[in-house]
C-alpha positions in Angstrom: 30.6 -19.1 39.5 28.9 -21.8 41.9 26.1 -24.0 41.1 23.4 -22.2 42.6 24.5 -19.0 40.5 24.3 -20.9 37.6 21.3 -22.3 38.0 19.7 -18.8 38.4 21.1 -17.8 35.0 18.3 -18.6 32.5 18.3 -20.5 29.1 17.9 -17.0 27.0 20.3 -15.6 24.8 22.0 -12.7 25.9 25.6 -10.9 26.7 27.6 -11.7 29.9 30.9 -10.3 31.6 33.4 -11.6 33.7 34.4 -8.9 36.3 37.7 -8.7 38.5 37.7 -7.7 42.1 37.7 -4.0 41.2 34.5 -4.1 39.0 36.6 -4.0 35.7 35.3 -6.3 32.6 37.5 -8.8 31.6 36.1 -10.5 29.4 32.5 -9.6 27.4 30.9 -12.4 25.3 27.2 -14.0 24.0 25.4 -16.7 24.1 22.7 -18.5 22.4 21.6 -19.6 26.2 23.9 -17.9 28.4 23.5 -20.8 31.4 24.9 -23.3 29.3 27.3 -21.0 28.0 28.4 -19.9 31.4 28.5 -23.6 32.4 31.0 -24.7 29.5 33.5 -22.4 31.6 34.2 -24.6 34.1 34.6 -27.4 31.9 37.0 -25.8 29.7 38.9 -24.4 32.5 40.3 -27.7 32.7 41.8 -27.9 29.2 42.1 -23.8 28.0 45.5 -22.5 30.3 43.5 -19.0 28.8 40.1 -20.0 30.9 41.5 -21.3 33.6 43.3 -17.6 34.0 39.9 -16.1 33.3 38.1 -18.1 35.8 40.8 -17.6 38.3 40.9 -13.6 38.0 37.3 -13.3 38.1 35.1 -12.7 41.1 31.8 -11.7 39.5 29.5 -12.4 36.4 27.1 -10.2 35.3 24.8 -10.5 31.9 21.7 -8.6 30.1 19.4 -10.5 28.4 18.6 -9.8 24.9 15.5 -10.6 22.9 17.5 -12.7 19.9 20.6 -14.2 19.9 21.6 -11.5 17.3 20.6 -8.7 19.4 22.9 -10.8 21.8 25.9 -10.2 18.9 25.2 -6.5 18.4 25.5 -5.6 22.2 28.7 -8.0 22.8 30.0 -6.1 19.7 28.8 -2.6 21.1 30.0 -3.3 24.8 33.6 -4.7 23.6 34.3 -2.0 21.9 33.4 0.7 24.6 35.1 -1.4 27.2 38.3 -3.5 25.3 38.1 -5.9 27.9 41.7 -7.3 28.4 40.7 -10.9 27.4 38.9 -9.9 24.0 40.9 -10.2 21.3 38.4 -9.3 18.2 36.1 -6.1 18.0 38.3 -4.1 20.1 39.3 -1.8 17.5 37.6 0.4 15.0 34.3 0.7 14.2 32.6 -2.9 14.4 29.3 -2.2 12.3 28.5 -1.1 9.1 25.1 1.1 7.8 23.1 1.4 4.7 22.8 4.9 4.0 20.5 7.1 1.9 21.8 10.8 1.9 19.7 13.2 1.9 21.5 15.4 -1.3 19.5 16.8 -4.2 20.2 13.6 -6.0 20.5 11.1 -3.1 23.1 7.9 -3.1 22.9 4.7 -1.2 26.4 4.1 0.7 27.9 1.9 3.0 29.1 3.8 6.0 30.6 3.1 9.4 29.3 5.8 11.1 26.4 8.4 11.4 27.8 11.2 10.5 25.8 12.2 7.0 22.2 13.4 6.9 19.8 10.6 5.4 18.0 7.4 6.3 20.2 4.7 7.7 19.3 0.6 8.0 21.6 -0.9 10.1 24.1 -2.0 12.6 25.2 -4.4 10.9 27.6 -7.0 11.9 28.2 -9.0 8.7 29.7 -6.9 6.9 30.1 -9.2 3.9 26.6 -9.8 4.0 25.9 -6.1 3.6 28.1 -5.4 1.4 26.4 -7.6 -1.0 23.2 -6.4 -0.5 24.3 -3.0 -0.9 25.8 -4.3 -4.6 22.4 -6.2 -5.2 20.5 -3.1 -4.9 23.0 -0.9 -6.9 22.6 -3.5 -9.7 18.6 -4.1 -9.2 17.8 -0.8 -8.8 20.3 0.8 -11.6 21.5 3.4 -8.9 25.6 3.4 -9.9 26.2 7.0 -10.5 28.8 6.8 -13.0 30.3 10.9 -12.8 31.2 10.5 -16.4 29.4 12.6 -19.4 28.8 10.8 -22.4 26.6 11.6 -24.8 25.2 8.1 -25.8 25.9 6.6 -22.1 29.2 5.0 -20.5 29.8 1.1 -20.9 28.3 0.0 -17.4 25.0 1.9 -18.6 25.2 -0.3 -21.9 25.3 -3.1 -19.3 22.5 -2.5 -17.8 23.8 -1.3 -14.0 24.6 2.4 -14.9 21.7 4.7 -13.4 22.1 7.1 -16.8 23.7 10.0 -15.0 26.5 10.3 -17.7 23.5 10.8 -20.2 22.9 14.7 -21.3 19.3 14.0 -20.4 19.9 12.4 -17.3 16.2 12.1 -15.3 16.9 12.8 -11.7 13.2 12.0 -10.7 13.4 8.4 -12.2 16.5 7.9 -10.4 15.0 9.2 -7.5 11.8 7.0 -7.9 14.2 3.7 -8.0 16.2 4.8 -5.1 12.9 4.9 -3.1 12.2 1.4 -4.3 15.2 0.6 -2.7 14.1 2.0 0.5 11.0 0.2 0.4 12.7 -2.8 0.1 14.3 -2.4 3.4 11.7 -0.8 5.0 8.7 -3.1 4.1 7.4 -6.4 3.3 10.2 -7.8 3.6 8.8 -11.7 3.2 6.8 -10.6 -0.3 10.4 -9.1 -1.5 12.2 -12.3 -0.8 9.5 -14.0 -2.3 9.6 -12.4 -5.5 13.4 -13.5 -5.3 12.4 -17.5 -5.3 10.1 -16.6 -7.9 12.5 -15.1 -10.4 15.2 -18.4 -9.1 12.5 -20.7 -10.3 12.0 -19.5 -13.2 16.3 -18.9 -14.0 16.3 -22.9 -13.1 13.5 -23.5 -15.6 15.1 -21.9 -18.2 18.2 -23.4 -17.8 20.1 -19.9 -16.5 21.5 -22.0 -13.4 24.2 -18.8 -13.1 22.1 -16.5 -12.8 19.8 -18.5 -10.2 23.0 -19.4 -8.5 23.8 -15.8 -8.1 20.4 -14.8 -7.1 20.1 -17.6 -4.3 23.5 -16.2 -3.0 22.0 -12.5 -3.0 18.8 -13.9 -1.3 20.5 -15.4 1.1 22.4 -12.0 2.3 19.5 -10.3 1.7 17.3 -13.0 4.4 20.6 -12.5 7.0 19.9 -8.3 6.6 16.4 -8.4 7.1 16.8 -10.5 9.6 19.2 -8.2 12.0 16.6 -5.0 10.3 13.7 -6.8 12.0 15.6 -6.7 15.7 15.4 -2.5 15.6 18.9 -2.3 17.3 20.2 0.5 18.3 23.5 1.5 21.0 20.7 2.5 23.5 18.2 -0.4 23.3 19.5 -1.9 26.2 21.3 1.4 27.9 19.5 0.8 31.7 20.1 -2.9 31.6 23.9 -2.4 30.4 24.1 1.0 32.7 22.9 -1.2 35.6 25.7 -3.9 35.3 28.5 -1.4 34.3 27.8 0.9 36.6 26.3 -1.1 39.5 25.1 0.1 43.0 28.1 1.0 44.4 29.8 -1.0 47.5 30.2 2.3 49.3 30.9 0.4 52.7 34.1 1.8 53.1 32.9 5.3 52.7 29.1 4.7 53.9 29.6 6.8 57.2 29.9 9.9 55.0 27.2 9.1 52.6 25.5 8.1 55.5 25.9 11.8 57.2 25.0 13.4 53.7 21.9 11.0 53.5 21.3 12.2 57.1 21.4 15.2 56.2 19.5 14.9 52.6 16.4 13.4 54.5 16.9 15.8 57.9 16.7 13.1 60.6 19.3 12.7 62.6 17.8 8.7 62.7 20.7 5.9 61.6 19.8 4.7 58.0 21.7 1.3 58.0 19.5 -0.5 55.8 17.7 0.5 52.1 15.1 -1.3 50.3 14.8 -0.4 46.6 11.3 -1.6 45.1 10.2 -1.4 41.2 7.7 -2.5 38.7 8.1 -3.9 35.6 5.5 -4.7 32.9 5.1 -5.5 29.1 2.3 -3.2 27.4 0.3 -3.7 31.0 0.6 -7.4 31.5 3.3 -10.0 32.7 3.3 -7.6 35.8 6.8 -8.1 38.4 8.2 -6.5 40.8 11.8 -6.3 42.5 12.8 -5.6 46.1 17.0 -5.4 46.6 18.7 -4.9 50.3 21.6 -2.8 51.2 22.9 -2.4 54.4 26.3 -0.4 55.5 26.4 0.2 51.8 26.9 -3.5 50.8 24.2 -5.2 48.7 22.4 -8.1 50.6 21.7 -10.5 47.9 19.9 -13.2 50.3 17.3 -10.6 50.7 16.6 -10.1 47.4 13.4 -10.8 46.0 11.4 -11.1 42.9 7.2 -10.8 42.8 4.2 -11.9 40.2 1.7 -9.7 40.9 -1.7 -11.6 41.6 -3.9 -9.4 42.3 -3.9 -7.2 38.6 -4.3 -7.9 35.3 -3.7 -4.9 33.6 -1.1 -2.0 34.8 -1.4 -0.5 37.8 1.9 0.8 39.2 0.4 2.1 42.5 -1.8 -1.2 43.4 0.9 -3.1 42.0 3.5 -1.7 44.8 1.3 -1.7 47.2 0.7 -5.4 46.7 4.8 -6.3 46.5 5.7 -3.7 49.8 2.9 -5.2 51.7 4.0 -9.0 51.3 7.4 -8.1 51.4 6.9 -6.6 55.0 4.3 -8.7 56.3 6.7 -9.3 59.2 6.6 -5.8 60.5 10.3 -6.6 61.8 11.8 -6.5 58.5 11.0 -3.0 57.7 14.5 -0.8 57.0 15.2 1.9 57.6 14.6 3.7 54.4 12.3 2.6 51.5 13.1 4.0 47.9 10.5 3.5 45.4 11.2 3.8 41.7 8.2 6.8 40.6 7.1 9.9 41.5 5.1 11.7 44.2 2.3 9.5 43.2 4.1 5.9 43.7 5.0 7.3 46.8 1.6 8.5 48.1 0.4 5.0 47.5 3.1 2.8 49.7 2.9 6.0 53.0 -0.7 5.3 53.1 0.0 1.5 53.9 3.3 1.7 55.6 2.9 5.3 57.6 5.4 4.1 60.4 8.4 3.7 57.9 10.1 6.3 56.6 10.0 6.3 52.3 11.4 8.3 49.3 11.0 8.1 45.3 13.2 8.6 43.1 12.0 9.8 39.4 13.6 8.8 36.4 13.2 12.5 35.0 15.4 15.0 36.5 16.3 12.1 39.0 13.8 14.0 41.3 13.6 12.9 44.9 10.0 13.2 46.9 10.7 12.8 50.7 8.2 14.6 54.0 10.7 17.0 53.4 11.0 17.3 50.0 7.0 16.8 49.3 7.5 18.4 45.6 10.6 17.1 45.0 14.5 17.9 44.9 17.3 17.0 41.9 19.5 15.0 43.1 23.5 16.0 42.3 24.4 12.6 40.4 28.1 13.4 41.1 28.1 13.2 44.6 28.2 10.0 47.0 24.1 10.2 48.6 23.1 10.7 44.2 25.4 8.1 43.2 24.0 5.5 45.7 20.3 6.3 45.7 20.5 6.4 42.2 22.9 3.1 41.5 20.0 1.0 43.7 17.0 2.4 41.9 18.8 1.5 38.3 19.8 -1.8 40.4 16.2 -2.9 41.0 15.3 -2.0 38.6 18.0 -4.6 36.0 16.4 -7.1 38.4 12.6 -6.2 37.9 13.4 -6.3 34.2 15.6 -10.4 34.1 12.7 -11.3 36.2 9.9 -10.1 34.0 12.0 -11.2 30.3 12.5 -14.6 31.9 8.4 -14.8 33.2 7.4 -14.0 29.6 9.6 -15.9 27.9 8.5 -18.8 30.3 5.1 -18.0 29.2 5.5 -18.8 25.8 6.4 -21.8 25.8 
């Protein structure tokens, strides 16, 4: 890590990796602001023998950039488990979150589960386990949802108490059971602010009447309850951030050493008999039509070119337009005709391609859909599936997913920018 790295990193929370010389992760963590985090490396190198090894057997860092810094805790969790990174200790083993689960029986239950196996509704990751563990409790107890498997004719001691949902009754009522349950769910799925809410109410009034337990107890729940909703209101899920993680963990290949093959195949994919030394990968990103970006990323002999990288605004559009929009970053990234390579892959369909031949009809182009990972060449005009197995798939396909993790830092680090 050097200083100009580092000051390229931005001040968002996120995940990052430390990578050996062979691509392998040693070490996943997050950060609150991953440049200062990255930064505190080097200054604890100096004191931590177990940094210093870190920092010496790295070569690389890579990071995704999440939208909270307990999205950031959700992927380190997801990634270090998938991974086991030799210099993680914790999360390596087992199953790191937890779920709130409503089965989907004839008379439904609300468990805490570690994985999706059941049919039902599930709330969750979760990290903090604690945390959910005592808001699955508070709900049992609110909601009178314990299903005791006891039959009693005049009801079992916990339904005396008040937490028993009746079911050891002879007349049982499945539907009011039912009804409670789904009061349950709407208290994880909605309005989460008025629910909480209703919590200080009911403390104020414990604390007015002198029932400081029983506030004390409430705040406690309220506060676990403010930590769930909290992680409920991020949406996570193991494939929010699947093209950014795929990107880093399965980066454009260096292919140099084998790049005269791929190079023949590529050749041959393309049918020109032309040398293709250098690729330029191009691609849009957007949010709902605005904050409009675009990437451009160099390889040559297979090896990326990072000095000829290069991140766009778009000035020209307001609203989305992927075809003027990469027709505005290919013209100013060529406006030295000397710079065109000698192959240009866009990240679209037959239509993205269209648009950049009909201002660059000297250099020769291709596109690469997302679907089917279809390629559109002059001599593949309605596209052909690429083999993802094989060296030419692997590459074309490693830079399009490459640009396109640097389209999408670019256009989280404009709009957070923006904010401010």
């Amino acid at each position: 890590m050097d200083k100009e790295f580092l000051n390229a990193v931005p001040l968002l929370p996120g995940v990052y990796l430390f990578k050996n010389e062979h691509q392998q992760t040693l070490y996943i963590g997050k950060a609150k602001h991953l440049r200062n985090r990255l930064r505190s490396y080097l200054t604890n190198a100096k004191k931590d023998w177990k940094v210093r090894a870190l920092i010496d057997e790295h070569v690389r860092v890579d990071y995704v950039i999440t939208h909270s810094e307990i999205e950031a805790s959700l992927l380190e969790a997801q990634l270090i488990g998938q991974h086991k990174p030799k210099y993680n200790v914790l999360l390596k083993s087992g199953q790191p979150f937890l779920y709130l689960l409503f089965t989907a029986d004839d008379v439904p239950t609300i468990e805490l589960v570690r994985n999706k196996k059941k049919k039902g509704t599930y709330f969750g990751p979760f990290l903090q386990r604690t945390q959910a563990r005592n808001v699955h409790r508070f709900l049992i107890d609110t909601f009178k949802l314990f299903l005791c498997n006891k039959k009693i004719e005049n009801g079992c001691l916990d339904y005396h108490l008040g937490r028993c949902s009746g079911s050891c009754l002879s007349h049982f009522d499945p539907a009011d059971y039912i009804f409670r349950l789904d009061l349950a769910k709407k208290a994880l799925k909605k309005n989460h602010d008025g629910f909480l809410l209703q919590l200080d109410t009911k403390i104020k009034e414990y604390i007015a009447t002198q029932a400081y337990e029983k506030a004390q107890h409430l705040h406690a729940y309220r506060q676990d309850l403010e930590t769930i909703f909290t992680t409920l209101h991020t949406r996570y899920s193991d494939d929010k951030y699947f093209k950014q993680v795929f990107s880093i963990t399965n980066p454009a290949p260096d292919v140099s050493a084998q790049y005269t093959r791929t190079h023949h195949q590529l050749q041959e994919l393309l049918a020109t008999t032309d040398d293709i030394k250098t690729i330029d990968c191009f691609d849009i990103s957007h949010f709902q039509g605005h904050h409009i970006v675009g990437s451009c990323i160099r390889y040559t002999d297979g090896i990326p070119e990072k000095n000829m990288f290069r991140k766009f605004n778009i000035k020209t559009l307001d609203n989305q337009n992927d075809y003027a929009a990469l027709q505005e970053i290919v013209s100013r990234r060529y406006k030295n005709s000397t710079e065109i390579p000698d192959l240009i892959l866009i990240d679209g369909g037959k239509g993205q391609r269209n648009a950049i031949t009909t201002i660059l009809p000297q250099a020769r182009i291709v596109s690469l859909a997302k679907r089917e990972e279809r390629l559109f060449s002059d001599n593949h005009p309605e596209g052909s599936i690429l083999n993802a197995h094989d060296s030419v798939g692997k590459l074309l396909i490693g830079l399009r997913d490459y640009a396109h993790h640097f389209a999408i830092n670019h256009h989280r680090s404009r709009r957070h920018h923006s904010k401010k």
